[in-house]
N, C-alpha and C positions, 0 to 999 in steps of 0.2 A: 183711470182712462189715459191713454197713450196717444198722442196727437204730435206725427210727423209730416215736416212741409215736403212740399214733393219734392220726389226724387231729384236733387243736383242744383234744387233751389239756392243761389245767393242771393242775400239783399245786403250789399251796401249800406255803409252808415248813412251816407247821404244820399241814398237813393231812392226818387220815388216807388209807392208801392204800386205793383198790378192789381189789376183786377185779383186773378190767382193767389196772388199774396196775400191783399186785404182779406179774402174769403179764408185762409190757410189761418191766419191771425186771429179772426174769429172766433173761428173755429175751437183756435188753441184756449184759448180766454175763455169761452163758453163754458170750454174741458175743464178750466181749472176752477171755475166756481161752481161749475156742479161737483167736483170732485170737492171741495170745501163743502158744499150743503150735505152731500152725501154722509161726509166722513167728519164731519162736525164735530160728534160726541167722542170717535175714538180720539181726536186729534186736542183734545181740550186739554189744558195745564193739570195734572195731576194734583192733588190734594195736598199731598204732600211726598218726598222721594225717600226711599227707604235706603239705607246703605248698612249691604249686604256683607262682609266681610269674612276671610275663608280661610282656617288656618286647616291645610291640607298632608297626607303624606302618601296615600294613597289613592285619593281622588272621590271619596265619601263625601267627604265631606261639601267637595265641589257641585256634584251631583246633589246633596240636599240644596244648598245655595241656589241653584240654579231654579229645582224646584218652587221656593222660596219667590224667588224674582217674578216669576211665569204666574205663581198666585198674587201675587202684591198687584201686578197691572190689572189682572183678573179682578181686581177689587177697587184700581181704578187709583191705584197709589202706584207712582213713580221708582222704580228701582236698579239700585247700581249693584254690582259683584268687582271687588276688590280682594286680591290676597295680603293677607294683614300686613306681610311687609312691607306690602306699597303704601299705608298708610302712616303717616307722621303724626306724633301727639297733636300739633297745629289744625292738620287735617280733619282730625275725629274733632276738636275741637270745635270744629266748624259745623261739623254735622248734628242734626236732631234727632233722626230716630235709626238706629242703630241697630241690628241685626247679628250677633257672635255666632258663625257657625265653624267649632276647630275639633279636629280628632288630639289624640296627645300619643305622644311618639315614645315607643321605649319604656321606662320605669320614670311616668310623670315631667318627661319633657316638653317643649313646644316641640310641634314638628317644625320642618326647614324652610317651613316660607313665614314663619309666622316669630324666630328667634330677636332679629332686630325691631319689629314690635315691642316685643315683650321688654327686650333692655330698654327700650326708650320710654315706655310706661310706665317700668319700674324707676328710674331716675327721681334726683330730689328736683327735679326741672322740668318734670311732666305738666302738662296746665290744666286748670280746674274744667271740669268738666261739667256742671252746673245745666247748663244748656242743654244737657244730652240724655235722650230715652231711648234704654238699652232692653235686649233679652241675650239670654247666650244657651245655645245648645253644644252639648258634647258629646262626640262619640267616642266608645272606647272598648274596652273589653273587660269584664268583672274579674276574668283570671288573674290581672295584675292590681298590686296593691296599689298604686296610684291610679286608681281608675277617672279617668277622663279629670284627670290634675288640672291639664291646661287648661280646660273648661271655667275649672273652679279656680282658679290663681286670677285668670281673666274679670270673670264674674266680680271676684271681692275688690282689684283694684280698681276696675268702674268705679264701682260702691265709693270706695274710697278717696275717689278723686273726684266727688260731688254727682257723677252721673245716678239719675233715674229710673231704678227697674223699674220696667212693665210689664213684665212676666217672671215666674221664677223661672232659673236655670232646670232643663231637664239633661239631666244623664243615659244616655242610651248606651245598650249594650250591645253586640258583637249583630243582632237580627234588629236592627237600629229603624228600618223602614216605616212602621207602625207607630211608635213612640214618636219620631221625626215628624211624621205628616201629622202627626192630633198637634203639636207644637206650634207645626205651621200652621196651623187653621188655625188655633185660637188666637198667635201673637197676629195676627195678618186681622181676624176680626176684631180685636179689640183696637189695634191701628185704624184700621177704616172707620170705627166708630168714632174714636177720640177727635179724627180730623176732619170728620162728614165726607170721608170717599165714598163714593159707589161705583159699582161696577160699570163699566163702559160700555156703552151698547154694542161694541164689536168684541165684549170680549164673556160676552155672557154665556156663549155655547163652549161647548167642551174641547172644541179643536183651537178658538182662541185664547183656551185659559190653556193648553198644554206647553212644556217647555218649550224655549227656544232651539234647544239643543235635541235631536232626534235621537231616541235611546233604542238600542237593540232590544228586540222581543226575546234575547236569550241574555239572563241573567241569574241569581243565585237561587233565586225562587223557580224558574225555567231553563235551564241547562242545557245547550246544546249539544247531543249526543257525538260524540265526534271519534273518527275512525282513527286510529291508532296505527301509524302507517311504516314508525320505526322507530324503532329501540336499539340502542345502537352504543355497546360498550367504549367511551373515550379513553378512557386511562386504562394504562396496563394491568392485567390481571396479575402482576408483582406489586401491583401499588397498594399502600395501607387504605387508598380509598376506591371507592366505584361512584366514578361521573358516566351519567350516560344523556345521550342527546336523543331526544324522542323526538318526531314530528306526526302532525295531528292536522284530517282532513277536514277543511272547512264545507266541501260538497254544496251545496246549495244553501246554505243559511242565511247567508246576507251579511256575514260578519265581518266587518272591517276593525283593522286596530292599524297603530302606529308604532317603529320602534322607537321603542321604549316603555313601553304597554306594559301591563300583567297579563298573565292565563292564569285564570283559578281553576284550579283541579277538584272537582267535586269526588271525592276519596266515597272507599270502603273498607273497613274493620276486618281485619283479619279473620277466617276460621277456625285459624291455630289461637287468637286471644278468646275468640264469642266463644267458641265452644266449652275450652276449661273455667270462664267466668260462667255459663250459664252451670255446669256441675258445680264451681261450689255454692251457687245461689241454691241449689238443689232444684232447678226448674228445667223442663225437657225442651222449651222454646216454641215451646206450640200455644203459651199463654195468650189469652187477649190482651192486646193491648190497642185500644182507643180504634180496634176493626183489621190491627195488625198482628201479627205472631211477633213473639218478646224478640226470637232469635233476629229477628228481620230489623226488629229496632235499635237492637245491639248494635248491629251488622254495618245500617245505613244511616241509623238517626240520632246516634250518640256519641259522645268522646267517650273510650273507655280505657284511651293510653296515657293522657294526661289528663289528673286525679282536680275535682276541682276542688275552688276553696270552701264550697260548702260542705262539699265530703269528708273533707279534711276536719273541717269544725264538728261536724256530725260524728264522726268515728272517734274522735280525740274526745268527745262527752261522751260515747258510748260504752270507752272501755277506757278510764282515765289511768289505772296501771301501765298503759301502751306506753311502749318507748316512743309512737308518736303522740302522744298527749302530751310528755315529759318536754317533747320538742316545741309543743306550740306552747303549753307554761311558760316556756322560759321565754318567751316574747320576740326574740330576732329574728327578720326574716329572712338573712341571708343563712344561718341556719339549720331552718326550716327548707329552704330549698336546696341546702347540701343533700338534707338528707332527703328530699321528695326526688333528687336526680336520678334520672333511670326508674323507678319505681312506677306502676300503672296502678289503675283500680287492684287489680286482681290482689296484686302485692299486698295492697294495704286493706281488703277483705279479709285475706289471710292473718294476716298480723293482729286483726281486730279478735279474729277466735269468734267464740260462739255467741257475741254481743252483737255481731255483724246484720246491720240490716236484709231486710228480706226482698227479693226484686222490686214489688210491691213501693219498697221503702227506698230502695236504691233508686230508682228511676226516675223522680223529682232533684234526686241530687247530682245528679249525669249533666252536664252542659250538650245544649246541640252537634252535632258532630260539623265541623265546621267546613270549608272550600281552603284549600293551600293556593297560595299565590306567590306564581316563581314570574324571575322576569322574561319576560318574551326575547328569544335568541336569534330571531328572523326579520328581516324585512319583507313588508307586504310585496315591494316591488321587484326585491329579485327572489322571491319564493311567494308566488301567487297560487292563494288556493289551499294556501298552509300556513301551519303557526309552530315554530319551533321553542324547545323549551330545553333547557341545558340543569339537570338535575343529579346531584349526589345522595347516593343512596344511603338513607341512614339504617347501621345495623351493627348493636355489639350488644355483648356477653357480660354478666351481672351473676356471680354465685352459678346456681341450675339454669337460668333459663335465659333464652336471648328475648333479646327487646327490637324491634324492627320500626322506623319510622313507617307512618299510614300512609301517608300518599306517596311516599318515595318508593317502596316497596309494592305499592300495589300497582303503581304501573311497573318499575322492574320484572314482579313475578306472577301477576295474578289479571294481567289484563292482557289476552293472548295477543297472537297476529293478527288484524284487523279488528278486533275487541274493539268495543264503544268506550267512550270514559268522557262524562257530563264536565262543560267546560264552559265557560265567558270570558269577554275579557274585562279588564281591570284596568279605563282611561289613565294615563298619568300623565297631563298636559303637562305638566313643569318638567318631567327631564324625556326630550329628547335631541334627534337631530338638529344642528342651527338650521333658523331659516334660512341664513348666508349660507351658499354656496360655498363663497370662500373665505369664510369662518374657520379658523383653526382649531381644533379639537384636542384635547388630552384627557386621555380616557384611562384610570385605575380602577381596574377593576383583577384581585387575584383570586383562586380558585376559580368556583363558580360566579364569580362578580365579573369574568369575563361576558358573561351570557349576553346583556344589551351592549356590547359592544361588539358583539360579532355582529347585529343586527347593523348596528351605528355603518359600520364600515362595509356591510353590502349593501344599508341604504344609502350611499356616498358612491360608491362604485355606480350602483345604479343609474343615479341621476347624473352620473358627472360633473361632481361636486366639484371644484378646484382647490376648495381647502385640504391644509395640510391635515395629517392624522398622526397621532402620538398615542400609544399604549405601553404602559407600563401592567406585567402581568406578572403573577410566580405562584409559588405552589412549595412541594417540599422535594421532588426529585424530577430533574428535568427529562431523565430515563421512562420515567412510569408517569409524569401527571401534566405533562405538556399537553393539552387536549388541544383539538383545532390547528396542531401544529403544519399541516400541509396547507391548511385552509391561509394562514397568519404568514406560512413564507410564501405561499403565491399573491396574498395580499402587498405583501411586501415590493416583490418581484415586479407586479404591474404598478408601482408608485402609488399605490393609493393609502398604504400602510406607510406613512413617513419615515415615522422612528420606534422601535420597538424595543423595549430597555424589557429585561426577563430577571426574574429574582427567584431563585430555586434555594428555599432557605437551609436544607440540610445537604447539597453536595460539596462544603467545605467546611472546616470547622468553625467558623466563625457563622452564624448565622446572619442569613442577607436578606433583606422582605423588599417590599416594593419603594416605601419611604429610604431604604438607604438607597435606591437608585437615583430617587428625586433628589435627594440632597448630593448625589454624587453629579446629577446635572442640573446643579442649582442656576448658575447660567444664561444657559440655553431655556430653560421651562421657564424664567422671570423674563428672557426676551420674549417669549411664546405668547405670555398673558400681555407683554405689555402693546403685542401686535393685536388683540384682541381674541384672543383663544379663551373657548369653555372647557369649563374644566369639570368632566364628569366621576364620581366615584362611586363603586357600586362591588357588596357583600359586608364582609359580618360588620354589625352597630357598634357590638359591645367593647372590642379592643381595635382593627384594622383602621376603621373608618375615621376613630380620634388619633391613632397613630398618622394616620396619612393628613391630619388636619395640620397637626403641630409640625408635618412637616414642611408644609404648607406656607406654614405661618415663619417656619425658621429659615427657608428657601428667600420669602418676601423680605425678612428683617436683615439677612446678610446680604441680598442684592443691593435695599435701598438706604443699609445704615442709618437708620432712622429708631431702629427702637421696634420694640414689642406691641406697643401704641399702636403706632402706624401700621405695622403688619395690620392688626388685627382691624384696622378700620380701612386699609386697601381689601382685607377680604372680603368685610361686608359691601362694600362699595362693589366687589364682582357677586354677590347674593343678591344685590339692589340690583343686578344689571339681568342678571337671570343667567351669569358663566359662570358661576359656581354652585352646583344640585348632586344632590346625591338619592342614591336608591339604594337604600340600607336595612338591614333586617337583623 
């Protein structure tokens, strides 16, 4: 109930009241105890407060969390959402009932919000946790041999540090949603029990237990059909690569994203791989399968380019003579993925010979065929209506046959002029534009890791940002892979592009990447952060992203002569601030 005095009403501290006024005041007091009688039960102390904790990398895990939160009140328990890094051993210390929800990054990493957590737990100066009733969910993906590590690293040192399970840890895989929500319900009902919560009278209907957070009706389960409105070759057709910039109409959906966002590209299997795998299954593709034809399930509902690890195990028992049996004997897995590189199903059907399962037998060992997620290349505000996406085409040659990547190739060649192609998008609250305006930004992002940074800087032009902008970009020939380059010198031109440092690492002999730029304006970028500039980085995980950290780090240790120490604890101090994120893959 809302109770405003009238219109241009003053009352003075020392002034008596009117008639008008006494009755206004009333009025108002009446409002606020029937609004107390009213709202009584929603309003009452929580049983106890759950702390939700979120180690995220691409916003799964957020979304469970969040989930989580919306049913805890729904049961009439108290609940907080924190990303793990904002918690301090101290802080957990403090807390009772405890909630782990973290995906694991790369080959059994923490992801980026969750890395100075994890040092500070692991310490011999961590504090007893005794006081604390914990669960831990993990998402991850079974294709990797550390599957959902961080889950379990987390989980044991709880254990460790005197904390209390009160659930076991579940592992979830890549279709995470199902296993997630039975986890919720049960850790949520066995909390409510333990502490005599119940549910709150305002929170007993389905609209007051739904999340806080409003979720689009187009997601991975429901795909928004979206028109394909350009395909549009970046690099030179001299170039050893093929980048192209697609954009994708939103029409009527209701979809909003942020830059910095994902689009998941819901893919389709080639005709050129389903076809020769269903000949040597010996099947024509008209089989049933669960009310579908085999070919259809190939096509849309399977991985059939990367072989999974149960196939692998299956055919290396099937036909143990196989040069791949010899391979996975010998136990190492780096190995094992030399030699699965390039290689698909088909391949390793073949290699197995006539011990090779039958589709019948293959199709249990097929992983779902999954959604690609590239980062969003546009801003909502100066491209309304649209979502762009900045993608390199993967495709090369092995002995007879070539190997094409799925989703890169199928929007490339197989998704015509205005073609549909099933899309969502992919939240990533932690890296985008500052909320400052005039926040300085430094953006590494080379190759395609340019992609959210062309968003960054037409969502900055847009709003008329007054902060500075810094990008650091390269590739391997400034002739053929300078993409966006008209777009980057009018950026430039109109001051919105600060400084643009460009590293084209094979037009000299010496080679020059992004990181020998930073260290060449070591500087200037240590003035940058110490004026308060974010510092965004974004493409490959595996070598780029740890090169540009150490340069990072060696740029901080030469400005403040302090040592490696220091660097390394001035960087976390910009992770703790939220200016230093990365979007890596």
């Amino acid at each position: 109930m809302t109770v405003m005095p009238p219109t241009g009403t003053l009352i003075p501290a020392d002034a008596p009241f009117s008639a008008q006024q006494e009755s206004w005041l009333a009025g108002f007091i009446a409002g606020i105890a029937a609004a107390g009688r009213r709202d009584g039960a929603a309003s009452a102390a929580p049983a106890a407060t759950i702390d939700i904790l979120i180690g995220t990398q691409t916003g799964n895990a957020e979304l469970v969390a969040d989930e989580a939160a919306a049913g805890a009140r729904a049961h009439g328990l108290g609940a907080r959402t924190t990303a793990l890094d904002d918690v301090t051993p101290e802080a957990l210390a403090a807390m009772t009932h405890v909630l782990v929800v973290t995906s694991t990054y790369g080959e059994g990493e923490m992801p980026d919000n969750a890395g100075l957590f994890w040092e500070a737990l692991q310490s011999d100066t961590a504090p007893r946790l005794e006081g604390v009733r914990y669960a831990v969910l993990g998402l991850g993906d079974r294709g990797y041999d550390e599957f959902c590590q961080a889950a379990k690293l987390i989980d044991t040192r709880l254990e460790q540090l005197g904390a209390t399970r009160l659930h076991e840890r579940v592992d979830c895989d890549v279709d995470f949603e199902e296993p997630a929500a039975q986890w919720t319900a049960e850790v949520l009902e066995r909390l409510a029990a333990q502490t005599g919560a119940t549910a709150d009278a305002g929170a007993t209907d389905a609209k007051a237990a739904a999340p806080a957070k409003s979720r689009s009706p187009w997601n991975k389960r429901t795909p928004y059909p979206s028109r394909l409105t350009e395909n549009r070759l970046l690099s030179s057709p001299r170039s050893a690569k093929e980048i192209r910039h697609y954009a994708f109409d939103l029409g009527d959906s209701g979809i909003t994203y942020q830059a910095g966002d994902a689009l998941a590209v819901v893919p389709v299997n080639d005709d050129a791989l389903v076809g020769p795998l269903l000949e040597h299954l010996g099947a024509s593709g008209e089989e049933d399968v669960d009310g579908r034809p085999l070919a259809d399930v190939l096509r849309t509902g399977r991985e059939i380019r990367i072989p999974s690890r149960e196939l692998v195990a299956d055919l290396a028992e099937r036909a143990p003579a196989s040069e791949l049996a010899a391979v996975v004997a010998h136990g190492d897995r780096s190995d094992l993925d030399s030699w699965l590189w390039g290689r698909d199903v088909l391949d390793l059907l073949r290699d197995t010979g006539p011990s090779a399962p039958s589709a019948a037998e293959l199709l249990p060992l097929l992983r779902p065929l999954q959604a690609r997620q590239y980062s969003i290349s546009s801003s909502p505000l100066a491209h309304p209506g649209s979502v762009h996406l900045t993608i390199a085409s993967v495709r090369y040659g092995a002995g007879r046959r070539t190997y094409e990547g799925v989703a890169s190739t199928y929007l490339a060649d197989r998704v015509g002029e205005d073609g549909t192609v099933g899309v969502y998008v992919q939240p990533n609250s932690a890296f985008g534009v500052p909320a400052d305006d005039s926040a300085p930004m430094v953006m590494i992002g080379p190759g395609t890791g340019i992609a959210p940074f062309r968003g960054f800087l037409h969502e900055r032009a847009a709003r008329g940002a007054s902060g500075r902008n810094w990008l650091f970009f390269g590739d391997q020939h400034r002739a053929t892979d300078f993409v966006y380059e008209d777009e980057l010198t009018e950026l430039r031109a109109s001051g919105v592009l600060t400084e643009l440092d460009l590293a084209f690492s094979r037009d000299q002999a010496e080679k020059v990447y992004v990181q020998t730029r930073m260290r060449e304006r070591s500087r200037e970028l240590y003035a940058w952060l110490e004026e308060g500039a974010h510092v965004y980085v974004c493409g490959d995980a595996s070598r780029m992203a740890k090169d540009v950290e150490a340069a990072l780090l060696g740029v901080v240790a030469e400005q403040r002569g302090r040592g490696h120490d220091d660097a390394a604890e001035y960087l976390a101090e910009l992770r703790r601030a939220k200016r230093y994120v990365r979007d890596v893959y």
